[in-house]
C-alpha positions as CSV (number, residue, x, y, z in Angstrom):
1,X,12.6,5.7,26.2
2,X,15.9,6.2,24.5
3,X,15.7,7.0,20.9
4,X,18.6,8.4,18.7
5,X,16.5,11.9,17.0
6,X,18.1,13.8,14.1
7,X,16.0,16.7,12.2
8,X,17.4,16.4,8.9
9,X,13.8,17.3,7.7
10,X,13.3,20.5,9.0
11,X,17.2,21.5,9.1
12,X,17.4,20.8,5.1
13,X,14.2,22.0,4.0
14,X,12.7,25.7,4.0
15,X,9.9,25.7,6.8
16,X,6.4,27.2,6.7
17,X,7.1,31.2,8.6
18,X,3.5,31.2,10.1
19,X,3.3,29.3,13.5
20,X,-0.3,29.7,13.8
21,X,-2.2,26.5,12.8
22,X,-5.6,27.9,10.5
23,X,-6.2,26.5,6.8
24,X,-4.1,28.0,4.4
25,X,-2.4,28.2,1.0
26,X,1.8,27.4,2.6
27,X,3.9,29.0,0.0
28,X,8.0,28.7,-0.1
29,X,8.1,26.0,2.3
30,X,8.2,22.0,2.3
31,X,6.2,21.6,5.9
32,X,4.6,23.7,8.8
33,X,5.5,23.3,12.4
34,X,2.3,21.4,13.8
35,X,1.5,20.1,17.7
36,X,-1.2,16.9,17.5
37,X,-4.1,17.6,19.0
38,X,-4.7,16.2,22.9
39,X,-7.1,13.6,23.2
40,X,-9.4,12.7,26.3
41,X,-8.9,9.0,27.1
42,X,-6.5,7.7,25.1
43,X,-5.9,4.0,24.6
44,X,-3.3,1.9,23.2
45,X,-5.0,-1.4,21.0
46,X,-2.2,-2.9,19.6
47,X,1.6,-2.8,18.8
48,X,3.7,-4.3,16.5
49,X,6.9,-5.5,18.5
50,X,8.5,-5.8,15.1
51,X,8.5,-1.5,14.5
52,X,9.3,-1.5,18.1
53,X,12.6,-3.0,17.7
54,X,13.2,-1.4,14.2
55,X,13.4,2.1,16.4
56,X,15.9,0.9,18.8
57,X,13.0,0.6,21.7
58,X,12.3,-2.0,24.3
59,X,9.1,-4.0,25.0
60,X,9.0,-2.2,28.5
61,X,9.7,1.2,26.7
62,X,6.6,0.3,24.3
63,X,4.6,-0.4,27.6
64,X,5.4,2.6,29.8
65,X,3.0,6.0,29.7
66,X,5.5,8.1,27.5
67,X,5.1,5.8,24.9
68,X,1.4,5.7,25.0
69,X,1.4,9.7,25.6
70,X,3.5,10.5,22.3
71,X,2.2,8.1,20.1
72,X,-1.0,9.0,20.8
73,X,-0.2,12.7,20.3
74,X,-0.4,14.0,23.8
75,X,2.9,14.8,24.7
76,X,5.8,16.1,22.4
77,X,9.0,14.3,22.7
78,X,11.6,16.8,24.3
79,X,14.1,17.9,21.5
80,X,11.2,17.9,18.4
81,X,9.3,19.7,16.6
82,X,6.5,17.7,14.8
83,X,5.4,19.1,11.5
84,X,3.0,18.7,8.6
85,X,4.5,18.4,4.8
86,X,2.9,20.5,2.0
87,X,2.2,18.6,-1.5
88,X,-0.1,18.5,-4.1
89,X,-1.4,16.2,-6.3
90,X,-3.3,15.2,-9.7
91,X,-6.6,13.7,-7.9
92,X,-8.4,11.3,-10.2
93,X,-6.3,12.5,-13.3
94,X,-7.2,16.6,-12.5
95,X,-4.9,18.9,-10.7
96,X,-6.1,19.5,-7.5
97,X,-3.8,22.1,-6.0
98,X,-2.3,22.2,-2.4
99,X,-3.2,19.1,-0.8
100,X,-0.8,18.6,2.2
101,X,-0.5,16.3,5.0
102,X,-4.2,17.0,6.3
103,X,-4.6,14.5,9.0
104,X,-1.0,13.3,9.2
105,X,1.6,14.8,11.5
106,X,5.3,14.2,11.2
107,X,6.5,13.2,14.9
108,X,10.5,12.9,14.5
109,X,13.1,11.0,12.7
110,X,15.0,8.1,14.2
111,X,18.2,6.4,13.3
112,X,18.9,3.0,14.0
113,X,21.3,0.7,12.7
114,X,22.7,2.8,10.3
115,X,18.4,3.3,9.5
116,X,16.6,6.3,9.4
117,X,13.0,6.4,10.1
118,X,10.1,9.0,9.9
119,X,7.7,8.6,12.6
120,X,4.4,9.9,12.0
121,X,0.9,10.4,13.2
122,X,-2.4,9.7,11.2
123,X,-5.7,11.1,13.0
124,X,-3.7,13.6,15.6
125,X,-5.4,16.8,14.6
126,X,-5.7,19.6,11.9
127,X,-3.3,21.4,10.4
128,X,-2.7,23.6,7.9
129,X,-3.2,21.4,5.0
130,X,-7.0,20.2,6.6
131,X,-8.6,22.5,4.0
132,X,-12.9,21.4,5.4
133,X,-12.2,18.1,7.3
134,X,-10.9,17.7,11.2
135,X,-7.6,15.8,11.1
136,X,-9.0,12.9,12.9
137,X,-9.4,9.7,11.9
138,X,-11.9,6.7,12.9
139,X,-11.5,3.0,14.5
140,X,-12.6,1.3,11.1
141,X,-10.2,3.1,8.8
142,X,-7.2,3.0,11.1
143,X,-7.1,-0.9,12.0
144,X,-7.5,-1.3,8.6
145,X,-4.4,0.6,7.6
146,X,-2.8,-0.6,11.0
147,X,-3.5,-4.4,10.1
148,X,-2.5,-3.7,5.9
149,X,0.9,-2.1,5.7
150,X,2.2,-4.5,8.3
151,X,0.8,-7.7,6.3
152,X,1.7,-6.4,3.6
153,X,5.8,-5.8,4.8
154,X,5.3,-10.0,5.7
155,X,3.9,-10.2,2.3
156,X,7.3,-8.6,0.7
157,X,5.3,-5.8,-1.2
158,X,7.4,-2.4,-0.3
159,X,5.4,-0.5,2.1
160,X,5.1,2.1,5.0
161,X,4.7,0.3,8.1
162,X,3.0,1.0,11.2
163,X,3.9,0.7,15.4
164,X,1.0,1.1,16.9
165,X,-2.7,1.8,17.0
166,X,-4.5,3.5,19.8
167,X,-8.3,4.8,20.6
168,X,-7.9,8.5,21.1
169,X,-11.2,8.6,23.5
170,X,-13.0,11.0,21.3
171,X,-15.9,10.5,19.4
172,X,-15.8,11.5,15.1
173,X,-18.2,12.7,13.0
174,X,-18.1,10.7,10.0
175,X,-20.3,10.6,6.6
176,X,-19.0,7.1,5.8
177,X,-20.5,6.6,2.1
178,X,-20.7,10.2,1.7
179,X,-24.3,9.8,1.1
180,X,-25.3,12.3,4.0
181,X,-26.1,10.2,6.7
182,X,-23.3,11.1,9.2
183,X,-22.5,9.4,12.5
184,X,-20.3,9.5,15.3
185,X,-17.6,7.3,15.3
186,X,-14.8,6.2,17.5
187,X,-11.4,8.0,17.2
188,X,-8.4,6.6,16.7
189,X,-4.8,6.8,15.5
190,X,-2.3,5.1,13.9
191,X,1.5,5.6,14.6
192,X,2.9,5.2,11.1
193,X,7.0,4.8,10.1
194,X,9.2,4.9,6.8
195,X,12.4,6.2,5.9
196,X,10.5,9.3,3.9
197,X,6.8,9.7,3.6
198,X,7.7,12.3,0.4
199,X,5.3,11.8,-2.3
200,X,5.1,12.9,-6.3
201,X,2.7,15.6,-5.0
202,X,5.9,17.1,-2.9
203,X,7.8,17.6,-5.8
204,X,4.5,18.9,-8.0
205,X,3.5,21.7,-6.1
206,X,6.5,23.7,-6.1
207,X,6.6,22.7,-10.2
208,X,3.1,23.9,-10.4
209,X,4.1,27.2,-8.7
210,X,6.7,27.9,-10.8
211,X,9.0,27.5,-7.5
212,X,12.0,26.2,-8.8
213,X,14.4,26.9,-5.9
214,X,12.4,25.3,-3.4
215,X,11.9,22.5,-5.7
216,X,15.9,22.4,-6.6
217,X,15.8,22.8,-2.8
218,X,13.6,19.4,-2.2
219,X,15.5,17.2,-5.2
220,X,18.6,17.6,-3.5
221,X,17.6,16.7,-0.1
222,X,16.1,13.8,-1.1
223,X,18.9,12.7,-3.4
224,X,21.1,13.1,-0.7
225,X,19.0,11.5,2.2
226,X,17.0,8.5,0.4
227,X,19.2,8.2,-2.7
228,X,22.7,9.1,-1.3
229,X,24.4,6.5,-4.0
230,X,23.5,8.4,-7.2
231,X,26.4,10.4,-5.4
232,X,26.0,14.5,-5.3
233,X,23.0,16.1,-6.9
234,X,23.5,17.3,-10.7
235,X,21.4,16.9,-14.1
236,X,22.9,14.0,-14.3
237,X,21.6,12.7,-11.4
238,X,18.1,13.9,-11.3
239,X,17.7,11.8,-14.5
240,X,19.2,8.7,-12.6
241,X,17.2,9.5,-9.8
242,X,13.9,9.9,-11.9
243,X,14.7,6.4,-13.6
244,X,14.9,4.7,-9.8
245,X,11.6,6.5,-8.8
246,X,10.2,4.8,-11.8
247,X,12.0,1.7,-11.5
248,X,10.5,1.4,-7.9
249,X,7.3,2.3,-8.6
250,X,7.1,-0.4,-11.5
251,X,8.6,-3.0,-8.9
252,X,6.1,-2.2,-6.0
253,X,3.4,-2.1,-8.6
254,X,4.4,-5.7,-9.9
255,X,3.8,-7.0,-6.4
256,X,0.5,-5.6,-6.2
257,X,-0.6,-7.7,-9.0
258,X,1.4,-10.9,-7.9
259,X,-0.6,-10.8,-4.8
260,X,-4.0,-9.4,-6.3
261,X,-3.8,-5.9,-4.2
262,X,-6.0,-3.1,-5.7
263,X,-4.9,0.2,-4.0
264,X,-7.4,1.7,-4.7
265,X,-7.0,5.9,-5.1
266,X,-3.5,5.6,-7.2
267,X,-3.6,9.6,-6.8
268,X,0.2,11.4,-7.1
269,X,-0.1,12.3,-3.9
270,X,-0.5,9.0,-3.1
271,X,2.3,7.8,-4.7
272,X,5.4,7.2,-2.3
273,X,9.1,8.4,-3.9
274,X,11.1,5.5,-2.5
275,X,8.2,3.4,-4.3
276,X,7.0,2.3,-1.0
277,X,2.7,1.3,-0.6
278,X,1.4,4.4,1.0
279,X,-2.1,5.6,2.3
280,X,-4.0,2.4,3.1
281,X,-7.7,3.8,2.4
282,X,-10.4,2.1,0.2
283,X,-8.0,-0.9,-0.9
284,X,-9.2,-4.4,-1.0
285,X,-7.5,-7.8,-2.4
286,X,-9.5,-9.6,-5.4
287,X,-11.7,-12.1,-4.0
288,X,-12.8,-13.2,-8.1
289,X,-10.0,-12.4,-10.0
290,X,-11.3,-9.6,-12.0
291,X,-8.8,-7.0,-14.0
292,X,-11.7,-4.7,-13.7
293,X,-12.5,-4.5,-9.9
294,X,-12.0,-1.6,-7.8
295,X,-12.6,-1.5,-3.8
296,X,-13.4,2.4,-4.1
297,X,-16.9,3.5,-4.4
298,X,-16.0,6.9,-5.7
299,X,-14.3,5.2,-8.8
300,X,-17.1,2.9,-9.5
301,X,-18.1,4.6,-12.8
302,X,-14.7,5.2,-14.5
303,X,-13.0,2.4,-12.3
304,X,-9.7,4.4,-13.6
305,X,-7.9,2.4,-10.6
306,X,-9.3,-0.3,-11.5
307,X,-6.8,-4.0,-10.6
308,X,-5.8,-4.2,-14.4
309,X,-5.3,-0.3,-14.6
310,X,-2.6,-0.2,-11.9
311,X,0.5,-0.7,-14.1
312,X,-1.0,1.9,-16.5
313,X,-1.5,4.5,-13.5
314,X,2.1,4.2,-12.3
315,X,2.9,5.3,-15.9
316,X,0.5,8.3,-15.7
317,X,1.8,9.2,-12.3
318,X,5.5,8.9,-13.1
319,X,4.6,11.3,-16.4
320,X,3.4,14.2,-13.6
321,X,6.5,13.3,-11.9
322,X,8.7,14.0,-15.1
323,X,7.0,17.3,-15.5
324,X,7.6,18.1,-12.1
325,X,11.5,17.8,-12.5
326,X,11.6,18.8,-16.0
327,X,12.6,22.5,-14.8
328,X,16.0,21.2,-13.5
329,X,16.4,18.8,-16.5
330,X,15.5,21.0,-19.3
331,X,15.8,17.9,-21.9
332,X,12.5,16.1,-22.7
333,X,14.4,13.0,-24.0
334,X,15.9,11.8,-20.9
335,X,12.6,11.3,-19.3
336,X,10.9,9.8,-22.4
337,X,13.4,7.7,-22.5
338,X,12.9,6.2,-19.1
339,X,8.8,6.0,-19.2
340,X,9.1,4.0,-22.5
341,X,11.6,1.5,-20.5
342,X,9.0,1.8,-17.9
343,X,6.5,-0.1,-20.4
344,X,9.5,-2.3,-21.8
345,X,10.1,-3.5,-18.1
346,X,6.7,-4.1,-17.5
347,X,5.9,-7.0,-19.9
348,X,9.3,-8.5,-19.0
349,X,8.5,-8.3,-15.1
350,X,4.8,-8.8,-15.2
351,X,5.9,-12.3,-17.5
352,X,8.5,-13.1,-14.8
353,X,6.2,-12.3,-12.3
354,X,3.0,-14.6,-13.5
355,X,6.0,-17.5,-14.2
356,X,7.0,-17.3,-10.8
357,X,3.1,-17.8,-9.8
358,X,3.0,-21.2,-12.2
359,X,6.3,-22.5,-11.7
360,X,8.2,-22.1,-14.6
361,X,11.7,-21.0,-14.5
362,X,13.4,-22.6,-18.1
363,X,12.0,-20.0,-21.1
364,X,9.5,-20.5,-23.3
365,X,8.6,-18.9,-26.0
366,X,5.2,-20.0,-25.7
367,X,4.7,-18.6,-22.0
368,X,2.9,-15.3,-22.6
369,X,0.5,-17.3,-24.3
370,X,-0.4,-19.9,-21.9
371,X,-0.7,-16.8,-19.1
372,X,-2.9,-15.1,-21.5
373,X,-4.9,-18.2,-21.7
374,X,-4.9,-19.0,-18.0
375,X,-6.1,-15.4,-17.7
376,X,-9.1,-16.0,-20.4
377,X,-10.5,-19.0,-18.3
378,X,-10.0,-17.4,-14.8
379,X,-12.7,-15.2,-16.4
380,X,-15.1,-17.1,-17.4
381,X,-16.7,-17.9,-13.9
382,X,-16.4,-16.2,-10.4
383,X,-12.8,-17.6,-9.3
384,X,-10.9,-16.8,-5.8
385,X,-7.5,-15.6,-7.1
386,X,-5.7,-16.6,-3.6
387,X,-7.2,-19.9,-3.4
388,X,-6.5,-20.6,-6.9
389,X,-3.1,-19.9,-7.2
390,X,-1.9,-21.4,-4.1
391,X,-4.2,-24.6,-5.0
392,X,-2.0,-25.1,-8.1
393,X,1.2,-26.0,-6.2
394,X,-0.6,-29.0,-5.9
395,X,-0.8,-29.8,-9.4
396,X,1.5,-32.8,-10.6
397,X,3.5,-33.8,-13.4
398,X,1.1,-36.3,-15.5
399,X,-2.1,-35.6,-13.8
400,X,-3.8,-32.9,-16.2
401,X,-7.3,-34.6,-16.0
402,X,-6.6,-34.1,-12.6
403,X,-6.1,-30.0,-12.9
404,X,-9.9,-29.3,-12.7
405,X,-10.2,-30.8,-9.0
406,X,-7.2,-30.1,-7.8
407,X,-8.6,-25.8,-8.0
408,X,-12.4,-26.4,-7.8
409,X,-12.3,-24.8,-4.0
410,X,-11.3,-21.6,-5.9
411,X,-14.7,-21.7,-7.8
412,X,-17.2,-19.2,-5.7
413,X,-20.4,-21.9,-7.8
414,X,-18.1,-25.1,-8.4
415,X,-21.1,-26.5,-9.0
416,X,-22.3,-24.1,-12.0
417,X,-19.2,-24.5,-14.1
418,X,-20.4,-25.2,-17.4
419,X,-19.5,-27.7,-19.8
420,X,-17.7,-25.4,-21.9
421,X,-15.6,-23.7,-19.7
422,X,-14.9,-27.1,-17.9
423,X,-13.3,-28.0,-21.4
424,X,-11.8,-24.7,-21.7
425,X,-9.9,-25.5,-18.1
426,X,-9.0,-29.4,-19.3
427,X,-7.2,-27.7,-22.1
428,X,-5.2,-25.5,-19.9
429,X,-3.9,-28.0,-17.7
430,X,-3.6,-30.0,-20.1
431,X,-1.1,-27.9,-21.8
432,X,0.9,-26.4,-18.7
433,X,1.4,-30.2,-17.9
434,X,2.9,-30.3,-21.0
435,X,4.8,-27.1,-20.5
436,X,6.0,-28.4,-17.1
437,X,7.7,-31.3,-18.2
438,X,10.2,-28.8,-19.7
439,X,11.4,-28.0,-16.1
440,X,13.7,-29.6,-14.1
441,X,12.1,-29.1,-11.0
442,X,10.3,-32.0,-9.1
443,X,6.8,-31.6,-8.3
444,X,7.7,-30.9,-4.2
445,X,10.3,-28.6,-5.5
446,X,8.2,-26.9,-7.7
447,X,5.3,-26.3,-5.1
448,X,8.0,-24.7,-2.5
449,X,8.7,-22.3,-4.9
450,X,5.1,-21.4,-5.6
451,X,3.9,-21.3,-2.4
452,X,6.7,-18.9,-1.5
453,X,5.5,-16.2,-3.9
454,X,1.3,-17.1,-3.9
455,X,0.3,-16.4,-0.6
456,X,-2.3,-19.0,1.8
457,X,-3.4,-16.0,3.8
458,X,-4.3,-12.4,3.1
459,X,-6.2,-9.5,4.1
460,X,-9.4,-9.7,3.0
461,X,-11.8,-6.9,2.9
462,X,-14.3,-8.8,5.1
463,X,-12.0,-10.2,7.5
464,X,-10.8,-6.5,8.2
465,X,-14.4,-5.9,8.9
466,X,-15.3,-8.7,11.1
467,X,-12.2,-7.2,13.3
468,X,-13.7,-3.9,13.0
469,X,-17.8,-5.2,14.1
470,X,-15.9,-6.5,17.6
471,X,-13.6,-3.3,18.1
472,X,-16.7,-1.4,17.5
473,X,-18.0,-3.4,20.9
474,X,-15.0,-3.3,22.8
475,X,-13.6,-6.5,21.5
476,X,-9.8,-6.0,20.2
477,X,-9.1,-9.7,20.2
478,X,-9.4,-10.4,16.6
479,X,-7.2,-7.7,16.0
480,X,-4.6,-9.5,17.1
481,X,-5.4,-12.9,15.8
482,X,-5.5,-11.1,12.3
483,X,-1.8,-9.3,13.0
484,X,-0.4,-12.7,13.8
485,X,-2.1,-14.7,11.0
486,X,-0.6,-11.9,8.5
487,X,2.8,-12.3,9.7
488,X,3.4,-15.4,8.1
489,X,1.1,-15.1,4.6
490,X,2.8,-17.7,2.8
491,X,2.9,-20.2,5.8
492,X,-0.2,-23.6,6.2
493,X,-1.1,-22.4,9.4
494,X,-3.4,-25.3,10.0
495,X,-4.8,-23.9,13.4
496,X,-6.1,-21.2,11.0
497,X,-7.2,-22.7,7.9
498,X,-10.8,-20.9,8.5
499,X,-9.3,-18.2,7.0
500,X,-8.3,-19.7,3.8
501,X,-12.0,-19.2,2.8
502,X,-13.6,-17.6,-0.2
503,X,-15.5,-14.5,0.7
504,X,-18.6,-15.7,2.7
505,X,-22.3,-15.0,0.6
506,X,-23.0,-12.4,3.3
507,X,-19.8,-10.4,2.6
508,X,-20.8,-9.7,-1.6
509,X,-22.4,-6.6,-0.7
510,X,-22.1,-5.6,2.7
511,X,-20.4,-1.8,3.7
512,X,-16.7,-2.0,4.2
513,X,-16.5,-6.0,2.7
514,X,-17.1,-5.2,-0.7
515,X,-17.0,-1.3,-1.8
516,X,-15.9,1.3,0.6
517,X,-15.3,5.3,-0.1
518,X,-12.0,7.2,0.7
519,X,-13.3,8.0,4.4
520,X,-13.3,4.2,5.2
């Protein structure tokens, strides 16, 4: 297993001075030296031959026993030195302090193709940062971040991405709705990869501590490493790179709500610097399109990450962020500057964005409204946002009185549709027909397009589940079927066109299809 290892990491950055691994405030220092934890009987489920080749390994190296004994954490590549990253974080808008990598263990870096990539471990063990849980991590959670952040790379949303997910042969205590009834669960692990796994929360906790060196320390690396073409680090160029963080984060953002992703716990130290989707916990996809549905039990009351709240998180995020490196700036302006472009961008991309999803390329001054209006009557009964956008490609030139029937399979009670909003949809349809006469697309044309940005196929909450009810007896099969189905979203995929389905009535309110808590 030939891989090409650098330690730019741990050679750049100040490192933790206790060895020991015990539960502790880690002052001064950007990680902590940290070896994963052996398991009993571990087993690999599933690997994605894409991340495979991305490292510069073979399909027999993926096969062999050294690749199932490191990447399942029981045996530490010769020539590294795995480590944990210390970070804090705002944690549903409060300060939480030290957070760290608590269940996530940094293996090595590759380079490949002129790529470098941070391999990591999720479930291998505690570490410093564990504060009162294990480090482990169960079956249910980990093929559902295994199966998301590789649909959503096919999806084109900018993401971590995983190689492989493996049963570590231990059993896990687990209080899965955190409502006291705990159980033992299957362990498992995912192998997880990106060019950085830095978060906002890296940068806020030496900001919060008044550190300034180490932080000076952690802004230059990362300029130089992830954001090399700002050229050297200066003021100037923390201000440039602060206007790419948010520019980034605005652009992932934008794709979560083209493709109705709700992540669920927008947290800063959830929040990925190269504006990359990171930590794949309680996230779901709309199933009724719904500005005010979140997939996270914990948020139910305030529902602050609510789907329609997500552009106005990023803001709040990238506002910690500002204070963070407002000690090397030491100007106020700069920053505002960029956060108010941040909300000037947003219409702009948000309306190119939803254009995209209807078609229209030619401007219209009368666009916004016809969104706003399409987003009125999507509202006004229980309608599958997937089915109903893809559906639309369908629609043709001429044929408004044909609009209605053309998305009734995205109706969860076609049948119930009132009269009055029946009229309220004629009156849409009939007035994008008239807008899309002003395009010079043909209808084919114009479906290609649409269909290329509104996904046929995407993870939804109770199709994760149905893979995790057969795991849970042994059966890994649909895992795959669902990793091979999600790497071609916007295809037909006739062979599978049972999964171009509204949620099923039994889904609504089951555990882990509908709601699920940050363990899940």
């Amino acid at each position: 297993m030939q891989l090409k290892i650098n330690h730019n990491f741990t050679e750049s950055l100040p490192a933790d001075e206790i060895i020991e691994n015990y539960r502790r405030q880690v002052k001064a220092a950007c990680f902590s030296y940290v070896t994963p934890k052996r398991t009993k009987n571990p087993e690999i489920l599933h690997i994605s031959e894409d991340m495979v080749n991305t490292l510069g390994l073979t399909s027999s190296d993926s096969q062999s026993q050294l690749f199932k004994n490191v990447f399942t954490g029981n045996q530490v590549l010769e020539n590294t030195t795995p480590y944990s990253m210390c970070y804090g974080g705002h944690q549903f808008g409060n300060w939480a302090g030290q957070l760290g990598d608590g269940r996530a263990i940094n293996l090595f870096e590759v380079e490949h193709h002129n790529k470098q990539w941070q391999v990591q471990l999720k479930g291998a063990g505690e570490t410093p940062y564990s504060r009162t849980a294990d480090g482990l991590a169960v079956l249910r959670s980990s093929i559902r971040e295994y199966l998301c952040s590789e649909a959503m790379f096919y999806l084109g949303v900018p993401t971590t991405r995983a190689l492989s997910l493996s049963l570590s042969g231990d059993e896990v205590m687990r209080d899965m709705l955190y409502d006291g009834n705990q159980a033992y669960e299957k362990g498992a692990i995912v192998a997880r990869v990106a060019p950085s796994f830095l978060r906002f929360g890296n940068f806020e906790i030496f900001a919060a501590r008044q550190d300034h060196n180490t932080l000076k320390t952690l802004v230059d690396y990362t300029i130089l490493n992830h954001f090399s073409h700002l050229g050297s680090p200066s003021k100037d160029n923390y201000i440039a790179f602060f206007a790419e963080v948010s520019q980034r984060t605005l652009d992932m953002i934008i794709h979560w709500q083209r493709v109705g992703f709700v992540h669920g716990v927008m947290n800063t130290d959830n929040m990925s610097i190269l504006g990359l989707t990171i930590d794949y916990g309680p996230y779901g996809w709309l199933e009724g399109f719904d500005f005010g549905w979140t997939p996270n039990t914990t948020d139910r009351e305030h529902k602050r990450y609510r789907f329609g709240n997500q552009p106005n998180i990023g803001l709040w995020n990238l506002y910690q962020l500002a204070n963070a490196l407002y000690p090397l700036i030491e100007e106020t302006q700069p920053l505002e500057t960029i956060l108010e472009n941040y909300k000037i961008d947003f219409e702009k991309k948000s309306l190119n964005m939803m254009k995209s999803k209807l078609g229209l390329e030619q401007f219209n001054d009368e666009d916004a409204q016809l969104i706003q209006n399409l987003e009125d009557t999507l509202l006004l009964t229980e309608t599958d946002m997937t089915i109903f956008f893809r559906a639309l490609s369908n629609f043709k030139k001429g044929e408004a009185s044909k609009g209605l029937e053309r998305v009734s399979a995205a109706f969860y009670t076609p049948n119930e549709v009132s009269d009055v909003v029946a009229q309220q949809w004629r009156n849409w349809f009939k007035n994008y027909d008239e807008r899309l006469k002003k395009e010079m697309l043909t209808d084919a044309q114009r479906k290609l397009k649409m269909d290329a940005v509104n996904p046929k196929y995407v993870l939804r909450n109770y199709m994760a589940q149905l893979a995790i009810d057969d795991a849970n007896k042994g059966d890994y099969k649909l895992i795959d079927e669902l990793f091979q189905l999600l790497k071609n979203p916007y295809d037909e995929q006739p062979k599978q066109q049972k999964w171009f389905a509204k949620r099923p009535d039994w889904a609504r309110h089951k555990v882990g299809c509908s709601m699920l808590s940050c363990s899940s």
